[in-house]
C-alpha positions, 0 to 999 in steps of 0.5 A, a space after each residue: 327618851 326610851 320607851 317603859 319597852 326598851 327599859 324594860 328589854 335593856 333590863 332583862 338583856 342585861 342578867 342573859 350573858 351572850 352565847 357563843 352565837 349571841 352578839 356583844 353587849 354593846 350590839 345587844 343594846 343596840 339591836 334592842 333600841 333599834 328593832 323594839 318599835 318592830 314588836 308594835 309594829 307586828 303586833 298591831 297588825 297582826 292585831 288587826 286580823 283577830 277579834 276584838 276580844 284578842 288583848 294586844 298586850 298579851 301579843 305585845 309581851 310575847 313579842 318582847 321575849 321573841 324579840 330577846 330571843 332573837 337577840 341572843 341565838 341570832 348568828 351573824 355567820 348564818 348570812 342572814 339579815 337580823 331583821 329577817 330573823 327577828 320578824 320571824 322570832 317576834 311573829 312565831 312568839 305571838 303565834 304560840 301565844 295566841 295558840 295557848 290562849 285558844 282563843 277561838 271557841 268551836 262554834 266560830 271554828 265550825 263556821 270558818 269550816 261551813 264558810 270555806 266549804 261553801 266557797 269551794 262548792 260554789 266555785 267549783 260549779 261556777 268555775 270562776 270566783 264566788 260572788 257573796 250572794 252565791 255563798 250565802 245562798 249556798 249557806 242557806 242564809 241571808 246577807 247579814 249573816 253572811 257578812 257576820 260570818 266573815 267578820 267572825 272568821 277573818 282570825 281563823 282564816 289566816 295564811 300561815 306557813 305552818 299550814 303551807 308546810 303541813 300541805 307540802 310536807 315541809 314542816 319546818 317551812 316558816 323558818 326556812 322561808 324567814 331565814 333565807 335571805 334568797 331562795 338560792 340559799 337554800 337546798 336545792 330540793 327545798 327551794 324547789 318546794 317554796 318556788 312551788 308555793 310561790 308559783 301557786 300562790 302568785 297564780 291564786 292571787 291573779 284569779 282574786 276579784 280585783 278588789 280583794 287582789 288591791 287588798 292584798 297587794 296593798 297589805 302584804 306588798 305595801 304593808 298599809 294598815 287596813 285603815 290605810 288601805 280603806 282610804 287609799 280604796 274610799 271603803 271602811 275598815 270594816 269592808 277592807 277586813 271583810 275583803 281581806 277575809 275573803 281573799 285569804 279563804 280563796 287563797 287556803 282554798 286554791 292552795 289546800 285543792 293544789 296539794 291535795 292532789 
């Protein structure tokens, strides 16, 4: 039986008349029967990385109407998969959403900086990866604070390729790195710019502690839940999202001092 989602997407799909790059009727039912389960998926893990307060609906029902949009501008021509561009669709729709509700009030955007901050001080004097004690020393705070700090930032610390394209000066890097399906397919001056990106970041993620490198091999290779990963590592949910955090500020950190330069 199909979902009240799939319903409701059917319903709507029906009243939109497929354009010269859009798919027949026939293939719109079924992408949409296939790929709305996906919209779930993204938003339950993208849900993971945000504060409590983040209502999952909201990104839920972004989600359907990225979804739709990628349905009707797909072009089969463009030699991409539809899934590709359908993840990018759905992601970049929950992405705005969350950009309109500014969610994030000052003081936790202020902290997020203070920490980030923190952690390169400490390990550009250390020249090695900061250990939580040092950063909290470095913050002047004790290790419950600290520890609130990471929690409160782990929404404001995620690795986007906006911001990957505001470094490089490629602006319309996440729709060129989602939609490729090779780096080969791309201009060549642009392939060369995201090999760049991918060298830097694989050298970054080699540097990590090795349980905040688990986590993220873990989350965005194996695409585990943070769940997942906590019983795979004998750690709680809360303690994989706190590595996770950390990992992502020393990734932005390693990435944002390379192309700074």
């Amino acid at each position: 039986m199909a979902s009240f989602a799939v319903k409701q997407l059917r319903k709507y799909i029906q009243t939109v008349p497929g354009g010269e790059a859009g798919v027949a009727a026939a293939e719109r039912e079924r992408l949409i029967c296939e790929y709305a389960p996906l919209v779930k998926t993204i938003a339950g893990r993208l849900g993971a990385r945000l504060p409590f307060h983040v209502n999952q609906d909201d990104l839920h029902s972004a989600g359907i109407m990225g979804l739709l949009d990628a349905i009707e501008k797909f072009d089969t021509e463009k030699g991409v998969e539809f899934k590709s561009y359908a993840e990018f669709r759905i992601r970049g729709a929950m992405l705005d959403e969350l950009r309109s509700m500014d969610w994030v009030p000052r003081s936790v955007r202020r902290n997020a900086k203070r920490l980030q901050e923190a952690y390169v001080r400490v390990e550009k004097e250390k020249m090695r990866p900061a250990e939580d004690e040092e950063v909290a020393t470095e913050l002047g705070i004790d290790m419950e604070e600290f520890y609130h700090l990471i929690d409160e930032s782990k929404g404001m610390t995620l690795l986007s390729k906006e911001e990957l394209g505001d470094l490089i000066g490629m602006h319309d890097l996440a729709e060129k790195s989602s939609m490729a399906r090779s780096i080969w397919a791309m201009d060549p001056m642009d392939s060369l710019d995201l090999r760049e990106v991918q060298e830097v970041t694989a050298k970054a993620i080699e540097r990590l502690p090795k349980n905040e490198r688990t986590v993220v091999a873990l989350y965005y290779y194996e695409e585990l839940t943070m769940k997942e990963i906590g019983r795979i590592m004998g750690y709680t949910e809360s303690r994989v999202s706190q590595l996770h955090t950390k990992a992502v500020i020393r990734l932005r950190n390693s990435l944002k001092s390379y192309f700074d330069q």
